[in-house]
N, C-alpha and C positions, 0 to 999 in steps of 0.2 A: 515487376517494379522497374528494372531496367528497360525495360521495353519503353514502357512509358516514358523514363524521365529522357528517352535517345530521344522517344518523340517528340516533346517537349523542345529541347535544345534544338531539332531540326527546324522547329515553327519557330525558335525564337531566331537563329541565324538564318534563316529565309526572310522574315520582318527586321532584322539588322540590315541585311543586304538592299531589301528594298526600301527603306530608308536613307541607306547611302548613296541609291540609286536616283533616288528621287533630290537628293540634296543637290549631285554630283552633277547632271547638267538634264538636257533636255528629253523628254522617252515616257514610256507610258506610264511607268509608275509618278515623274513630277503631274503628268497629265490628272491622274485619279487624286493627285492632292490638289490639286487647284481646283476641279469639279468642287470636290466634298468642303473645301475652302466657302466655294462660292454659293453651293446649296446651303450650307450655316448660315453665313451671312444673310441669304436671302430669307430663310426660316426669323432671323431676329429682326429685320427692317421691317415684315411685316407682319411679325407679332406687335412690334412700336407704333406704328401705324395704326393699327388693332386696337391697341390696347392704351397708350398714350395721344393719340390724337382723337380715335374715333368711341373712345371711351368705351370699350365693349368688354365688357367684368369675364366673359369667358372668351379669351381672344385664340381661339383653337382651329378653326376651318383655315383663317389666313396662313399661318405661320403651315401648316401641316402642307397643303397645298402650294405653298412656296418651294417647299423643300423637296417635293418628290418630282417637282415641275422644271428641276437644273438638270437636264439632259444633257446627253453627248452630245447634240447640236442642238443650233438654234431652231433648225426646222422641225425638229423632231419636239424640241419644249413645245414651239407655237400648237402644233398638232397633239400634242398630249392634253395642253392646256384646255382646247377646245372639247375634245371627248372627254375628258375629266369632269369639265363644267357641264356639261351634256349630262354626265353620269349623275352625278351631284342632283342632280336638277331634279332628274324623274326620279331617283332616291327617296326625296325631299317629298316632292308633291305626293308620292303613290305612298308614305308611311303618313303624310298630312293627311287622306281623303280616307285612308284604312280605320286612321282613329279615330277621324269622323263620323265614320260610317256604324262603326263597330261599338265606340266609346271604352274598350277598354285594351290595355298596350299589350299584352299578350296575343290575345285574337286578333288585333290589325299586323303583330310581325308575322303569325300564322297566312294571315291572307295577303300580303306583300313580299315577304323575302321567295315564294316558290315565283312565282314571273321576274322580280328581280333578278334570282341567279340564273332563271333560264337567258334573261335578257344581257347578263354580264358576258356572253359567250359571242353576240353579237361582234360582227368583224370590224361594225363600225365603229365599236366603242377601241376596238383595238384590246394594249394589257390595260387599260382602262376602268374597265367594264365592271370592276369586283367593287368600284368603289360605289355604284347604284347601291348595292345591298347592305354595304357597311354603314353607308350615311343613315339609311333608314334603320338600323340598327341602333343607331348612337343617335336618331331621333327623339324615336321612343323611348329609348332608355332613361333619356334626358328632358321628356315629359313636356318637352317646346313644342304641340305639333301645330297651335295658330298659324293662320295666315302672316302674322307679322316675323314670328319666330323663323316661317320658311323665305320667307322672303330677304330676311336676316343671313340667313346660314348659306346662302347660294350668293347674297353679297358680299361675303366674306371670301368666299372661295372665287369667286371671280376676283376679290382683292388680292390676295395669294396668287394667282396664274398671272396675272400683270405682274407681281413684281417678282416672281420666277422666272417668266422670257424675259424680265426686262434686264434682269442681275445677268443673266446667262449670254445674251446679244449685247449688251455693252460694255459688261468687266471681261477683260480678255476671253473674249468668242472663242471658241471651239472649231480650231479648223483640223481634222484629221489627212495630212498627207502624210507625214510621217512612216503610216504603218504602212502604206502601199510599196513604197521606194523600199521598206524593211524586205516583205516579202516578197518584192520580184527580185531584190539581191539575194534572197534567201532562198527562191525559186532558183534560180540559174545556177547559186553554191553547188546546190543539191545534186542537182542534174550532171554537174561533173562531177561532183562525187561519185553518182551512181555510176557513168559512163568511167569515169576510172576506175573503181572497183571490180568493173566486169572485163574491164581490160585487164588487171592482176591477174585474177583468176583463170582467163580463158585459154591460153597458155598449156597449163597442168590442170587443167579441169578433168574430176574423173569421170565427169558424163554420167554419176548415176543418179537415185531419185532424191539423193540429200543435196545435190546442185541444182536440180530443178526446183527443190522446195524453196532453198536460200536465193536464185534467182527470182524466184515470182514472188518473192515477199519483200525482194527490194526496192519497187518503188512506193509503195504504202508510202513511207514518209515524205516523198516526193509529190504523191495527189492531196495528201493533208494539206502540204504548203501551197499547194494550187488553191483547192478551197478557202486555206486563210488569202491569198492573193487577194480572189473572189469577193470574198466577207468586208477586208479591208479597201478595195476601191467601192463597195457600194456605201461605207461608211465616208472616205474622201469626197464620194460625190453628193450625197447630202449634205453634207457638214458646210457645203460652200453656196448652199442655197438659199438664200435669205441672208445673204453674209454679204455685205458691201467692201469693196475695195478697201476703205478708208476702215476699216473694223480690223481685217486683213493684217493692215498696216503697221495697226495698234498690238499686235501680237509680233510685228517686227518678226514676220516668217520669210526666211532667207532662200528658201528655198521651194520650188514647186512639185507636184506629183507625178510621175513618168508620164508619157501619153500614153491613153488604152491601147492601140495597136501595139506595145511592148508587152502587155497583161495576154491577147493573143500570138503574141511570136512565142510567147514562153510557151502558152498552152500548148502550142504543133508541137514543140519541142517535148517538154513533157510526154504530150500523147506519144511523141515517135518512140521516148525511151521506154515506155512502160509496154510497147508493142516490141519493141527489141527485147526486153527482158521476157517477156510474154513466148516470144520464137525459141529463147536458147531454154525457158524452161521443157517445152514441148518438143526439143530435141534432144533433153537429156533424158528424158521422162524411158524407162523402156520399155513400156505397154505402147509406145507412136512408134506410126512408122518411119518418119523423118531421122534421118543417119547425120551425125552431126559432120562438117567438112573434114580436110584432114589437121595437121599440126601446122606445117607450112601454112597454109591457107589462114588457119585462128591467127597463127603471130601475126601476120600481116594486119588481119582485123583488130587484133586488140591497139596494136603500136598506130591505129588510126582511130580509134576511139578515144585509147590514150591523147592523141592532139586536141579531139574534138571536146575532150574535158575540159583541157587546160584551158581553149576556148571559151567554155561555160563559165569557168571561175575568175579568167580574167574579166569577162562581160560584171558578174558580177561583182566585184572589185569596182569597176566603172562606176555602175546603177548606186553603188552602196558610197561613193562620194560624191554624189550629187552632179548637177550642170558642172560646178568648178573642177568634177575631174578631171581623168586624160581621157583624150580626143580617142573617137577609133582606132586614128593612125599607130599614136602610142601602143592603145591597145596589142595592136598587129605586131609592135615591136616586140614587146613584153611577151607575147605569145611566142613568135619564134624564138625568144629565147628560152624561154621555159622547155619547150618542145628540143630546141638542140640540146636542151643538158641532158635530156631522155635520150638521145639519141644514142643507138647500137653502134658497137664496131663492124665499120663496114660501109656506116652510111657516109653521104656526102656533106659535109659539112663548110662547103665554099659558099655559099647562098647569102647572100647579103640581108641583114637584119629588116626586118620589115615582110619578107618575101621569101624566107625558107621554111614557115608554116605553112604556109597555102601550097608551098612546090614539091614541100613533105607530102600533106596533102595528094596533092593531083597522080605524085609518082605512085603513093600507097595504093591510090583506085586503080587505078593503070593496071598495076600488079596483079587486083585482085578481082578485077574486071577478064585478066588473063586467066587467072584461075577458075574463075565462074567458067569458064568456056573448056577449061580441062577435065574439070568435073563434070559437066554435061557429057562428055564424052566417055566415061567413066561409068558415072554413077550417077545417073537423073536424081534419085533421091539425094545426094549429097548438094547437088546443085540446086535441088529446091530451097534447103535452106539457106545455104552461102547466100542465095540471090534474095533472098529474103531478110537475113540482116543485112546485108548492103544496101536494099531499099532504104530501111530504117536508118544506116549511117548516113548515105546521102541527104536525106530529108533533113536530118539533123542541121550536118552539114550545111546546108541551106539556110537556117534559119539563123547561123551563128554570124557572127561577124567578121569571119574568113568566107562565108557564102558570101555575104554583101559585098565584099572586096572581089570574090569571083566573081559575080556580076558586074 
């Protein structure tokens, strides 16, 4: 019984929260109220339509087919609309010709729903396609199956898809950028996160098989957020297809979607961390033969990964306020200071704001570009891997916004 009512109360301050969410200003949750707002709406204009204008005593195909036809975009209604009415159509006609053929409603759904639901699977109908079988189901059932009755029932539903794209493309359109800009700030959080944490660690790492497990399992959440990246720009770029400027306008959207070449810098990036975490699990592992570097050698690496986070989550900071953020340059400022408050005693800290990340940076390779060469001398296996997470930090490196300024 407590089990329950915890459950309860959770469902109920999760539906509180996204309620307040949705009141409180812009984000997906006001998004799924305006949808459900505007499918209503559309379900009652043309049931009225329906039913007070066109005088139809059972006004059911319109309003039903208004309402499942407010998509997440407008390209997406117009294209539902159409296989829907498709579907509707040969529903209609194949439970008309079954009764006809048959004369009685049992044995014509026998003979029309098995090619209906083979045919709902059909890729042209899309998620579409279930509704062929349904409609001939509530033909028959409903005892309409003349020529006029079907001719009736497929004008209905074509009246409903008109005023479902029509509700949906001219009451505030459906533009998704929002979640793209969410998840490449949330891509780039991550990725210093991840790239900090493994600087923590690396330090006093005990190199057995419980840091190999905790490192290969850490970027999991890091490719999930790659995937929503993914989901969410293929959703941004539909949503603006069949969407005019001046519709745009009427949503008074302030702001625009990263460019895709940003959804690719993350991905290198991503890809190089999940290949860094990937090296130091299979150097901790101790069935491999890879010997991980020495202590010297990690500090250096971590206190450059450590920059190259700070890196990641300043970038994302940027992404996550939009064009009217701070400029790179800023960027670069805010970075070397973050990066000098980290800084170890010992280090140099005369480097003027703007330019002691990046000279952090260059000395830390230096260092450990010197060590890659000591270690070969040593210990080839040790220098397999050094040289192999410093591929991966470079690359990073590269991809961040202290790269761009090195170039």
């Amino acid at each position: 019984m407590n089990r329950a009512t915890e459950a309860i109360g959770r469902e109920l301050r999760a539906v509180g929260v996204t309620a307040r969410n949705a009141v409180r200003g812009p984000g997906r949750e006001r998004d799924l109220l305006v949808q459900s707002l505007k499918a209503s709406g559309a379900a009652l204009l043309a049931w009225a339509v329906a039913r007070l204008w066109l005088h139809d005593p059972m006004a059911l195909m319109a309003p039903w087919a208004a309402l499942v036809l407010v998509q997440a975009t407008v390209y997406g209604s117009l294209l539902r609309a159409a296989q829907q009415c498709a579907a509707i159509c040969v529903g209609t006609l194949l439970a008309t010709g079954a009764q006809a053929v048959t004369g009685d409603e049992l044995t014509a759904m026998a003979v029309c729903l098995p090619p209906l639901m083979l045919l709902s699977h059909w890729s042209r109908f899309g998620d579409q396609g279930g509704y062929a079988a349904t409609t001939a189901v509530f033909t028959l059932a409903t005892g309409a199956v003349g020529p006029e009755a079907a001719g009736h029932r497929v004008g209905q539903a074509v009246l409903g898809a008109v005023v479902g794209v029509a509700v949906n493309a001219l009451v505030l359109p459906p533009v998704h950028l929002r979640d793209v800009r969410d998840n490449l700030a949330g891509l780039a959080r991550e990725a210093g996160a991840a790239l900090r944490q493994v600087a923590r660690e690396l330090p006093e790492a005990e190199w057995d098989d419980a840091a190999a497990s905790r490192w290969a399992r850490l970027p999991d959440r890091l490719e999930r957020r790659l995937e929503g990246l993914r989901s969410a720009r293929g959703w941004s770029d539909e949503s603006l297809r069949l969407t005019a400027n001046r519709l745009r306008r009427l949503r008074r959207i302030s702001m625009e979607a990263p460019r895709a070449e940003e959804d690719e810098r993350w991905a290198r990036v991503t890809g190089q961390v999940v290949a860094l975490t990937r090296a130091l699990s299979v150097a901790a592992d101790a069935g491999r033969s890879p010997v991980p570097p020495d202590t010297a050698a990690l500090e250096l690496y971590a206190r450059m990964l450590d920059v190259l986070g700070r890196a990641c989550e300043a970038e994302s900071r940027r992404l996550a306020a939009g064009p009217s953020g701070a400029s790179r340059s800023d960027l670069l400022e805010r970075e070397a200071g973050e990066a000098g408050d980290g800084r170890e005693d010992g280090d140099d800290g005369e480097d003027g704001p703007g330019e002691s990340a990046e000279e952090r940076l260059n000395d830390l390779h230096t260092r450990l570009r010197r060590s890659l060469r000591d270690h070969a001398a040593q210990d080839p296996s040790q220098a397999a891997v050094l040289g192999a997470l410093l591929l991966h930090a470079e690359n990073i490196w590269a991809d961040t916004s202290l790269g761009a300024r090195r170039e």
